[in-house]
C-alpha positions as CSV (number, residue, x, y, z in Angstrom):
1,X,-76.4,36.5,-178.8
2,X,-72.9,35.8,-179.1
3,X,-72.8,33.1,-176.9
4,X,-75.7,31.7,-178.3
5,X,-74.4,31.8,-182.1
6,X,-71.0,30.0,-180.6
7,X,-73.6,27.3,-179.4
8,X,-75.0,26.4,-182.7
9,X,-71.6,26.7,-184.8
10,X,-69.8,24.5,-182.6
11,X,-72.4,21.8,-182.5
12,X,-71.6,18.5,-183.9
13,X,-74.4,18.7,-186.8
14,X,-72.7,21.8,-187.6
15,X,-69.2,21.0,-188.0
16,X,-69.6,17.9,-189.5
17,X,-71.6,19.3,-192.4
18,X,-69.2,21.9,-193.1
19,X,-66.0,19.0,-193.3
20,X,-68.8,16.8,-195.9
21,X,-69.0,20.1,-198.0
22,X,-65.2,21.2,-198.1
23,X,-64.3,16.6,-198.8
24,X,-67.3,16.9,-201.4
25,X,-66.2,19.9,-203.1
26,X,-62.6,18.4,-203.3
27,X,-64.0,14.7,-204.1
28,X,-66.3,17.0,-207.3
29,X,-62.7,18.0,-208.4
30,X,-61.4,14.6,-208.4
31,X,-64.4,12.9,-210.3
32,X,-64.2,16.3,-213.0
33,X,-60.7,15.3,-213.1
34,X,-61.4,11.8,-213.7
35,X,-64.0,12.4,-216.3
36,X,-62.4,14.7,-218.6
37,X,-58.6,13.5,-218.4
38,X,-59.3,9.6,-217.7
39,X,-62.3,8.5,-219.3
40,X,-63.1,10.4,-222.1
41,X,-59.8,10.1,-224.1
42,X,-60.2,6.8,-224.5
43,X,-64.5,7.1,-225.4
44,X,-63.2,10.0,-227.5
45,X,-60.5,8.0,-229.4
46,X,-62.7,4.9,-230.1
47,X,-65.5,7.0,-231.9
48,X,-62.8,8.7,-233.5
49,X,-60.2,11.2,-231.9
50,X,-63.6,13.2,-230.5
51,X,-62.9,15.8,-227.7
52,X,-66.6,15.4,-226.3
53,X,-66.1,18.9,-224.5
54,X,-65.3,20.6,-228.1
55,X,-68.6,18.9,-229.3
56,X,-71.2,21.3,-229.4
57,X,-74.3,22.8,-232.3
58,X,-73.5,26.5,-233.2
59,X,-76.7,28.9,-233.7
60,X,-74.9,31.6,-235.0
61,X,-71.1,32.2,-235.6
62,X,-69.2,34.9,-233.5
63,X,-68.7,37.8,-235.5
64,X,-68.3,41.6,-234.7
65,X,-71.2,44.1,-234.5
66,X,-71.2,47.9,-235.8
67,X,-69.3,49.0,-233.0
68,X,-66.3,46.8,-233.6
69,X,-67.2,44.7,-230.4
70,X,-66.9,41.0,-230.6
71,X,-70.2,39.1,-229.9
72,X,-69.5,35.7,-229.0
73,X,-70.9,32.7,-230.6
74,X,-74.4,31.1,-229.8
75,X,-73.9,27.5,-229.0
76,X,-75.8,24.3,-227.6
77,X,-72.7,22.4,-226.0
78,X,-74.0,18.9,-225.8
79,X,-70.8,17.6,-225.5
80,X,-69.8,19.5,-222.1
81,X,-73.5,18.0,-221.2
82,X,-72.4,14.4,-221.9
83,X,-69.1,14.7,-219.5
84,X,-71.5,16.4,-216.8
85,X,-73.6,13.3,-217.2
86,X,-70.8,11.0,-216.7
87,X,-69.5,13.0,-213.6
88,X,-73.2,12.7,-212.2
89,X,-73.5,8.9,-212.5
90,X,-69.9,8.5,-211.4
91,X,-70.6,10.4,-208.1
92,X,-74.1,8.6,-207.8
93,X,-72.7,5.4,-208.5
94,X,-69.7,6.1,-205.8
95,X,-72.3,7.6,-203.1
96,X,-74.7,4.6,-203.6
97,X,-71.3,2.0,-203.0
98,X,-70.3,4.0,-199.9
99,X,-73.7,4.3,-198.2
100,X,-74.0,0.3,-199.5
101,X,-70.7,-0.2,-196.9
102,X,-71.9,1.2,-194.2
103,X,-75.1,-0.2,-194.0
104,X,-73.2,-3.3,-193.9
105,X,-70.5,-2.4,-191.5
106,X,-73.5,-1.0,-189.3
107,X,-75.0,-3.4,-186.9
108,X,-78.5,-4.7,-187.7
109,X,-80.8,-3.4,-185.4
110,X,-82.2,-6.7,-183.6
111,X,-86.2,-7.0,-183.2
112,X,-86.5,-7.6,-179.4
113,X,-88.4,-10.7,-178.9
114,X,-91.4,-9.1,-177.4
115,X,-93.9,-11.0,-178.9
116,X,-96.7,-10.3,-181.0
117,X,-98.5,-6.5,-181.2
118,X,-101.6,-5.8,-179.7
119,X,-102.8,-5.6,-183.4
120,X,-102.3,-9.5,-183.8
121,X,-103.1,-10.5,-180.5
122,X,-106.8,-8.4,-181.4
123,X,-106.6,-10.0,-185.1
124,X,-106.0,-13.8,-182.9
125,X,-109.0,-13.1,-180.4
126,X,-111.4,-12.1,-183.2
127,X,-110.5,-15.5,-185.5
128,X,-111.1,-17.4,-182.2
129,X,-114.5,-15.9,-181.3
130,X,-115.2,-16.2,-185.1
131,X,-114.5,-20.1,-184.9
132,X,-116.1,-20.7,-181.8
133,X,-119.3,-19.2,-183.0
134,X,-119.3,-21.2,-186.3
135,X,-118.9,-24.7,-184.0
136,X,-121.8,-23.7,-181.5
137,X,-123.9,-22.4,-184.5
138,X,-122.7,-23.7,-187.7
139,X,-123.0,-19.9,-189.5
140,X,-119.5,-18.1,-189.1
141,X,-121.9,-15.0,-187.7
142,X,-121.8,-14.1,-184.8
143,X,-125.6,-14.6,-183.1
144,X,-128.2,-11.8,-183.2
């Protein structure tokens, strides 16, 4: 069993799934980074001085119950949903340009000069024997 588990951890599929999770996880970190301390400063400063994570609708205000424990505030935080959104098209939009490079970088797989299918080369006989039956009898039928 052991030997058998060492078999499927160490095969490529394996190993290179686990390296795309630990660069994706750091590369999540980077675009986060890049949405909240890059990009939406500036968004937030042009619609004026607006900290879209702060931006949020509160159901009911924090207050404390009989017991003297705290009970948090009830909040829709639509602004922590907007910089999610951005973070999601910014990852979409940078996955969509790196599978775009290597589809070009791969090389085109070349149709091999075979010929046509069997399906045309059917298709071709039947048009014939239609054409030839429509010259011998004038009607596109074939005879009875």
């Amino acid at each position: 069993m052991i030997s058998e588990f060492k078999k499927f951890a160490m095969r490529g599929n394996v190993i290179d799934l686990a390296v795309g999770v630990v660069i994706g996880a750091a590369f999540g970190k980077i675009v986060t980074s890049l949405v909240a301390d890059i990009i939406m400063p500036p968004i937030g400063l042009l619609i004026g001085n607006v900290d879209f994570s702060d931006l949020a609708i509160t159901l009911r205000e924090a207050s404390v119950d009989a017991s003297g424990a705290e009970v948090p505030a009830v909040v829709i935080a639509y602004g922590n949903f907007i910089n999610v959104v951005i973070q999601f098209l910014i990852v979409a939009f940078a996955i969509f340009m790196l599978v775009r490079a290597i589809n070009r970088l791969a090389p085109k797989k070349e149709e091999e000069a075979k010929g046509p299918s069997e399906d045309v080369l059917l298709l071709r006989e039947i048009r014939d024997t239609l054409k030839a039956n429509k010259a011998e009898t004038g009607s596109s039928l074939p005879p009875a």
